[in-house]
C-alpha positions in Angstrom: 0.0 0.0 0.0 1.6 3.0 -1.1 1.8 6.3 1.3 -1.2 8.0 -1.2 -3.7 5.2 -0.1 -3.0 5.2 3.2 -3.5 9.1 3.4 -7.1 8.5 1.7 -8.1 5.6 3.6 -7.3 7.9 6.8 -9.2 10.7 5.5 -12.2 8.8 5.0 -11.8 6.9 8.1 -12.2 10.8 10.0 -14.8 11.6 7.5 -16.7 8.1 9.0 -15.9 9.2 12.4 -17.2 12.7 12.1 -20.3 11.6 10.9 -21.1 9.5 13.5 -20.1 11.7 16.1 -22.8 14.2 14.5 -25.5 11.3 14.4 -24.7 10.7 17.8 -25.3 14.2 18.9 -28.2 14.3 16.8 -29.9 11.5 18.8 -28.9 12.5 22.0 -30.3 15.9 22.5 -33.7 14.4 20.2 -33.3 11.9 23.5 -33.0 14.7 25.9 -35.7 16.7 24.5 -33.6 19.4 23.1 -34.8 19.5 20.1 -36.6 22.7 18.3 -40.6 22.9 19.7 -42.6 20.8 17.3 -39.9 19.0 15.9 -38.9 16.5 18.4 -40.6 13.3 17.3 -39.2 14.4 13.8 -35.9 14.7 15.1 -35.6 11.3 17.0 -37.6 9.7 14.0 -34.7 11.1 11.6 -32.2 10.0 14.3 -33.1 6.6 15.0 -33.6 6.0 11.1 -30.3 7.3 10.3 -28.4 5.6 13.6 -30.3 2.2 11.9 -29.1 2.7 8.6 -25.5 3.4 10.3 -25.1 -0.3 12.5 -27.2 -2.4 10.1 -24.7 -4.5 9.1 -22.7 -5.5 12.2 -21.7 -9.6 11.5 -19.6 -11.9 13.7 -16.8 -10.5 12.8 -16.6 -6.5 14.2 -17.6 -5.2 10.8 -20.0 -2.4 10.0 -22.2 -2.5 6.2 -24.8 -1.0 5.0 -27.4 -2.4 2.3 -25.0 -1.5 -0.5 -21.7 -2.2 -0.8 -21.0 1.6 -2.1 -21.8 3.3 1.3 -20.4 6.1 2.1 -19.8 4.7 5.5 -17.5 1.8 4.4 -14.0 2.1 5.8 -10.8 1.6 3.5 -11.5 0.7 0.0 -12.9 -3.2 1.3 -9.1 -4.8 0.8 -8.3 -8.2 2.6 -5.7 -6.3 4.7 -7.9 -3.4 6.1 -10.6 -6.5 6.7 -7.5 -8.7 8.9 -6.4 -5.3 10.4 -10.3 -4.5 11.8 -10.6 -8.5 13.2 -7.3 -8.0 15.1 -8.5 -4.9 16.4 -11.8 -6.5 17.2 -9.8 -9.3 19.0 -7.8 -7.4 21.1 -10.6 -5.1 22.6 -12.6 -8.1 23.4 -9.9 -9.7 25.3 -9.5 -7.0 27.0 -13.1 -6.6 27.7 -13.2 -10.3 28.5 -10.3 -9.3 31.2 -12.3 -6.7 33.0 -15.2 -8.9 33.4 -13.5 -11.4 35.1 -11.9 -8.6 37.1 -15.3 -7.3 38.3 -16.7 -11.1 38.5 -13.8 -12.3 41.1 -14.5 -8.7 42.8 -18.1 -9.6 42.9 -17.8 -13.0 44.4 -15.6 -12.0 47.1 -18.0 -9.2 48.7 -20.4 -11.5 48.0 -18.7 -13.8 50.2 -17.7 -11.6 52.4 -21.4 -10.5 53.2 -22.5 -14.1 53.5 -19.9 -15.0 55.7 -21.3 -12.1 58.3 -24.7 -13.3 58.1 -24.0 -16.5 59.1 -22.2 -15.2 62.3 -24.8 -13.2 62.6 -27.5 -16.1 62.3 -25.5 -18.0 65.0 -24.9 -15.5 67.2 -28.4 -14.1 67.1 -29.6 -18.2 67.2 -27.1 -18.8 70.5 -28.3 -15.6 72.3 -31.8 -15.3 71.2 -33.1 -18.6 71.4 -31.8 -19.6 74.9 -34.0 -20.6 77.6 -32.6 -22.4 80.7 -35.8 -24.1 82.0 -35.6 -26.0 79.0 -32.7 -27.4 79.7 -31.4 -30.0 82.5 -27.9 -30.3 84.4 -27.4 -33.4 81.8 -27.4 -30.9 78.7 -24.8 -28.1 80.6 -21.0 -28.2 79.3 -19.2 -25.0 80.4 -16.5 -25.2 78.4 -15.3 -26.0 74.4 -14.4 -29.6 74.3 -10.6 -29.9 73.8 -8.5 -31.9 71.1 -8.5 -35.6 71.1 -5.5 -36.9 71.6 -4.3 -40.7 70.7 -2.9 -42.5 73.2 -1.0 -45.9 72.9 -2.0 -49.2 74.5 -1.5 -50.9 77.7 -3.0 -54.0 77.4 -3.3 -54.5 81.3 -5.9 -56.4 83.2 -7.9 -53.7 85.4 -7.5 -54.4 89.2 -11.2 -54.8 90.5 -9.9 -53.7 93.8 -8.9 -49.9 92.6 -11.0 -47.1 94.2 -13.5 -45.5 91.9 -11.9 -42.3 91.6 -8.6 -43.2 90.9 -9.5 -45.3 87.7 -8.1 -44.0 84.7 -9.2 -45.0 81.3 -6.6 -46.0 78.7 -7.1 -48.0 75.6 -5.8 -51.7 75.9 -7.4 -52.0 79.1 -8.7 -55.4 79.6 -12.0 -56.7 81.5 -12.5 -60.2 82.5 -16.7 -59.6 81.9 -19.2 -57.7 81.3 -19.8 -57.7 84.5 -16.7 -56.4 85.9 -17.1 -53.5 83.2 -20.3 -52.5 84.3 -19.5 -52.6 88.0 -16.3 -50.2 87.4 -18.3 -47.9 85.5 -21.2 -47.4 88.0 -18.1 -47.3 91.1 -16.3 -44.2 88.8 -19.5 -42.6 88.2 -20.7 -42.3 91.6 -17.5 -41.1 93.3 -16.5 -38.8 90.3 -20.3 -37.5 89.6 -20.1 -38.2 85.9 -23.5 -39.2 84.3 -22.3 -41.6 82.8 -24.7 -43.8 80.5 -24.5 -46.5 78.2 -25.2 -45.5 74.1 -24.7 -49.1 72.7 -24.9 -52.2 74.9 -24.7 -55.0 73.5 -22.9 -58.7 72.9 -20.0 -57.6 71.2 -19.7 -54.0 72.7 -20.3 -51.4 74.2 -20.0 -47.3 74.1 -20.3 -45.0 77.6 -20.8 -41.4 77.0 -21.2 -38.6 79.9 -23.7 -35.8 79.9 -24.9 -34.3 76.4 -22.1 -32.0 75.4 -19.4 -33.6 77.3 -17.3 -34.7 74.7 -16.1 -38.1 76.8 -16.6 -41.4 74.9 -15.3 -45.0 75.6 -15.5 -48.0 73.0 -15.3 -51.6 74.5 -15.4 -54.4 72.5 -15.4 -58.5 73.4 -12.2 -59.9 72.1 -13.8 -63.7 71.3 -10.1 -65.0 70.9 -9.5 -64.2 74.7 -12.9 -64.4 75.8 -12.5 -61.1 77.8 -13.3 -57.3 76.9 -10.9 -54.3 75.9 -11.1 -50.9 76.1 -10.3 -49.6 72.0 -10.8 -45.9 72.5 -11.3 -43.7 74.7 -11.8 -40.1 75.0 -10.9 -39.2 78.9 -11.6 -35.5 79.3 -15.0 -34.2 80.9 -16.8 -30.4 80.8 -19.4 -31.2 82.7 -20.4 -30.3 86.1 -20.9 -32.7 89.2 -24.5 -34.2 88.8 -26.4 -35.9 92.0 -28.9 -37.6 89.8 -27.4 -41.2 88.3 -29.2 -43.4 86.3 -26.6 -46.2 87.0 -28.0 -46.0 91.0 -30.6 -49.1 90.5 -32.7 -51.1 92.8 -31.0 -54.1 92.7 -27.6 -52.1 93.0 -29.0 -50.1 96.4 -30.1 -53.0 97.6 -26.8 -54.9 97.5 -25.1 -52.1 99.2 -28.0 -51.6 101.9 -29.8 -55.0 102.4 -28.4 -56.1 105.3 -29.3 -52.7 107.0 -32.6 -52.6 105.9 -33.5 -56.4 106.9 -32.2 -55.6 110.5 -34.1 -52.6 110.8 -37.2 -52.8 108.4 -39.0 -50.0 110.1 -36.6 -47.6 108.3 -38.1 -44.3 107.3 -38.2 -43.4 103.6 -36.5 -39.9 104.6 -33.8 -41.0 106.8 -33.0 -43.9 103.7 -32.4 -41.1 101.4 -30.3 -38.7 103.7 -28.1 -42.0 104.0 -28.0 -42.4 100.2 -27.2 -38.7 99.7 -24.3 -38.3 102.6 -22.5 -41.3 101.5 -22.8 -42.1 98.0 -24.0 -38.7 96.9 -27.0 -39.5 95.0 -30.3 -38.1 95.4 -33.0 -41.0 95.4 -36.4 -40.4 95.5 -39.0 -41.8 98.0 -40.9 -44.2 95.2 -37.1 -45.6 94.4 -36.2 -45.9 97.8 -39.8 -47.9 98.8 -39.2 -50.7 96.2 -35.0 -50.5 97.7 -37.0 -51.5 101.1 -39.2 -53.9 99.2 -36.4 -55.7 97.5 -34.5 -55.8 100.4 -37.3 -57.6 102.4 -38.3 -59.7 99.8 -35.3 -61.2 99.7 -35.8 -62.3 103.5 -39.1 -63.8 102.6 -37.9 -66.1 99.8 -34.9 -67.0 101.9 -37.4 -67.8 104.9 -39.1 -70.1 102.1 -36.2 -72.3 101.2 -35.9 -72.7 104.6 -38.5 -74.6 104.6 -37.2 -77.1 101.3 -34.4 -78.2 103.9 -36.5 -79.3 106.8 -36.5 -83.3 106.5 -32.8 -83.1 106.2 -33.2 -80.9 109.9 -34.6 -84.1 111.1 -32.6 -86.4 110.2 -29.7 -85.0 111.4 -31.4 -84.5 114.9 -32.5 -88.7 114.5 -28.8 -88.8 113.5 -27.7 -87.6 116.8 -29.7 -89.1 118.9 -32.0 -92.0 118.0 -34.1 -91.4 121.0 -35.1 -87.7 119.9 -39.1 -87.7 118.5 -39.8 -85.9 115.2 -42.5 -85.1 113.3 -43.3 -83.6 109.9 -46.8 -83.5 108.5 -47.5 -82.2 104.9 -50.6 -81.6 102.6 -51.7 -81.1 99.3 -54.5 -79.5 97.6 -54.4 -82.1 94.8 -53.0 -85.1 94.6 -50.0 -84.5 91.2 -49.3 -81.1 93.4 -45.7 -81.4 95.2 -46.2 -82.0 98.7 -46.3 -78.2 101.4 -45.6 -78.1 105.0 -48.3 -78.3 107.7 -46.7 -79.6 110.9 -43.6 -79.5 112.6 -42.8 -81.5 116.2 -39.3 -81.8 118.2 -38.9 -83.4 121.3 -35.2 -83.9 122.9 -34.5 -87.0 124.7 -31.9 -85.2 127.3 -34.7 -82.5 128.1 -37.5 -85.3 128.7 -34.9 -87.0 130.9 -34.1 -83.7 132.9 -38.0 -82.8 133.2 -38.4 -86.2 134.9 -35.6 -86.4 137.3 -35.1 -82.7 138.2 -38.2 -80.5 137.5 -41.4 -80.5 138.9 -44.3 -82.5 137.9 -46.1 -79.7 136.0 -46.3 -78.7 131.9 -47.2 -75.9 131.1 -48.6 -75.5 127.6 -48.7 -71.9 125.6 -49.0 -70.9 121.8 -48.2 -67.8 119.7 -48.2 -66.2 116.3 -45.4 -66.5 114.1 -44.9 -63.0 112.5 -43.5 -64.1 109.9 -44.1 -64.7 106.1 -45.1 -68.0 106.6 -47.4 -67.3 109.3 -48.5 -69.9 111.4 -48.1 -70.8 115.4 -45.7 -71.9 117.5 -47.0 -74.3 120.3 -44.9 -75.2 123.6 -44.7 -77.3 126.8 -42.7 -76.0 129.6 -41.9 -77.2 133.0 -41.0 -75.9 135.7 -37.1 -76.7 137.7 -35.6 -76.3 140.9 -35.0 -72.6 140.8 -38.7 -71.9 140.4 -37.5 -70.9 136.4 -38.9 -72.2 133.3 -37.7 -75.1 131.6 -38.3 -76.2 127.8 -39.8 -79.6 126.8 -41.1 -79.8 123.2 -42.6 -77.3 121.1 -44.5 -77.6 117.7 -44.9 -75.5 114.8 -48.4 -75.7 113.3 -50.6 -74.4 110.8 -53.0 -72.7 113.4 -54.3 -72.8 117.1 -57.3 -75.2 117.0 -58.6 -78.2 118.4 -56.8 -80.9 115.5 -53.5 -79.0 116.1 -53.8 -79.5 119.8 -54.5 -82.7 120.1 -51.9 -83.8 117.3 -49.4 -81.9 119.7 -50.3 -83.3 122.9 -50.6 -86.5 121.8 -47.0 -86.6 120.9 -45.8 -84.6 124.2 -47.3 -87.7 126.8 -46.4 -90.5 124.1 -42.7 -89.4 124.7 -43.3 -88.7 128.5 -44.6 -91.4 129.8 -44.3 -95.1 129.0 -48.2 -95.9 129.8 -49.4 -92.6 128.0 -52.8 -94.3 127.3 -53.6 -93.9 131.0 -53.3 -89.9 130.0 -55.9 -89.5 127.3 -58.9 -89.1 129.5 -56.8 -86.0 130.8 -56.0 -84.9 127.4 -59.5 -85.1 126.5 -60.8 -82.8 129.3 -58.3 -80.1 128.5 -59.3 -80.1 124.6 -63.1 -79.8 125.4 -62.2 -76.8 127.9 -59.9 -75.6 125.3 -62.7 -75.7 122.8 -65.1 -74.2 124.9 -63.1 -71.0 125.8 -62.2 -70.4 122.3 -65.9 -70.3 121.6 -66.9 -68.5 124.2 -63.9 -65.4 123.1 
């Protein structure tokens, strides 16, 4: 392109731009109503048609035509250089466009962001402060302070000492448990003395998970090691934020009632108030009164049954008394309500052979005979013959335990006292049979 070109093809390029410059002008003051009165709508009519005509012909490429190839607003003289020279400066001015939106789009996202990132503090904060309300929550949910890093620890793999004291038992992984038992037994002893809630999340045949109060960030995995047939601590996180709690749900009946059964059968008039001052001074648990009724019921219960199987090992009583002394009398008498039902006590007689000796040779010729109630859960009556000896004092001669105080039992009991007294005890039955029909009449005159 020689130097006369390129001067034309810059004159008409400032020709091009000084006619859109005065388009431009034109439609902006018809758009801000400066035009002459009258002549406005002409004037933005004329405008618009004219700035149409001008960008008609904008294609992909950045270039401006009009309907005719001749127009006066054609730049150059339509060479393949001027048209490589326009798309290069078409290129470059949307890359740089293309630059500043992604400027202004990362600037964007990061107030964005930045916004957000307040409201959700704000959210929270407004959700912790706001929203709080401390009668619904218990001394279980309080944790006073953020939960601290877990830290791993290494194994031990010891076998715990069932004699350590509650509050000196630390929790390490590897720790090893002959049974369930013994696991549950420590974890009740270290939660009482230490006043960790402690409670069990997963309980099962193959393991089991202890958490403390919700928010304290303590947790224990055991697991049964089937190899060794015993159970190992696996991990453990041994740090507390919770406070000291009175309440524990690991306190059961049966557990009170091992600690405090031998107390409560020797005194079972025990008041319900002084049972749980006793609970709260020394183990220091509160226990209410319903809890601390069935502890007492438990407790006596247990004497009752006992008192029952007492009764299962009578006949072997007897014959070791036979054993003895082959002269001693004994007598058992059962019943049953049908006849396949197992056979239930009814009578009981005992008779020594040294104390019918010493009531004939040393004690006065007098019996006495007496019977009371057996306050017991068996019930029945006891019924006794007493003499009397050389100091003037009672002396014991046979007693009886029957079902109750009536004329059968009576005269099964004396029957059995003068057949064991005396070696003609048939000459006594007209005797006997005096004192049962007095005996009969006063209990039907009371």
């Amino acid at each position: 392109m020689t130097k006369r070109e390129r001067t034309a093809i810059e004159r008409d390029e400032q020709s091009g731009s000084r006619e859109m410059n005065n388009q431009r002008e034109i439609m902006d003051e018809t758009y801000l109503g400066n035009g002459k009165e009258g002549g406005d709508n002409d004037l933005w009519t004329e405008g618009q048609g004219d700035r149409d005509d001008l960008w008609a012909g904008e294609n992909d490429e950045g270039m401006y035509e009009s309907e005719s190839d001749e127009s006066e607003y054609s730049i150059g003289d339509g060479s393949e250089s001027d048209f490589s020279d326009c798309r290069r400066i078409r290129e470059e001015v949307r890359k740089e466009q293309k630059a500043l939106d992604e400027e202004l789009d990362e600037e964007i996202k990061k107030s964005l962001l930045k916004y957000k990132n307040k409201a959700e503090e704000f959210d929270s904060d407004s959700d912790y402060y706001g929203s709080y309300n401390s009668e619904d929550e218990t001394d279980e949910d309080i944790a006073y302070a953020e939960p601290p890093k877990f830290k791993k620890q290494t194994k031990v793999n010891e076998v715990f000492n069932m004699n350590t004291a509650g509050k000196d038992i630390k929790w390490v992984p590897g720790l090893i448990f002959g049974d369930k038992s013994q696991i549950k037994a420590t974890v009740r002893n270290f939660s009482i003395e230490s006043g960790r809630p402690l409670r069990y999340l997963v309980d099962d045949k193959q393991r089991i998970q202890v958490a403390c109060a919700k928010g304290c960030p303590f947790k224990m995995w055991i697991s049964y090691i089937q190899i060794r047939d015993c159970w190992q601590i696996k991990t453990v996180n041994d740090v507390h934020n919770c406070i000291y709690h009175y309440s524990n749900k690991l306190v059961t009946v049966k557990y009170l009632v091992d600690v405090y059964g031998n107390k409560i059968r020797r005194n079972p008039s025990w008041k319900l108030k002084e049972m749980q001052e006793e609970f709260k001074k020394v183990l220091k648990v509160e226990v209410c009164e319903a809890k601390c009724c069935r502890v007492r019921q438990m407790a006596l219960s247990g004497v009752q049954e006992e008192m029952k199987k007492h009764y299962a090992g009578l006949r072997k009583f007897a014959g070791e008394i036979l054993r003895s002394n082959k002269n001693n009398t004994v007598k058992i008498t059962t019943t049953r309500v049908n006849e396949e039902d197992a056979p239930h006590f009814q009578r009981f007689y005992v008779c020594y052979d040294q104390l019918k000796k010493a009531w004939k040779e040393g004690c006065r010729p007098i019996i006495g005979l007496d019977g009371c109630f057996l306050k017991t859960v068996c019930g029945g009556q006891l019924l006794s013959a007493v003499g009397r000896d050389g100091n003037n004092s009672m002396f014991p001669i046979a007693m009886a335990v029957v079902e109750t105080e009536s004329y059968a039992s009576w005269s099964w009991f004396l029957h059995l006292l003068i057949e064991g007294l005396f070696q003609f005890f048939f000459l006594f039955i007209p005797i006997i049979n005096i004192f049962l029909i007095i005996l009969s009449k006063t209990d039907a005159h009371t």
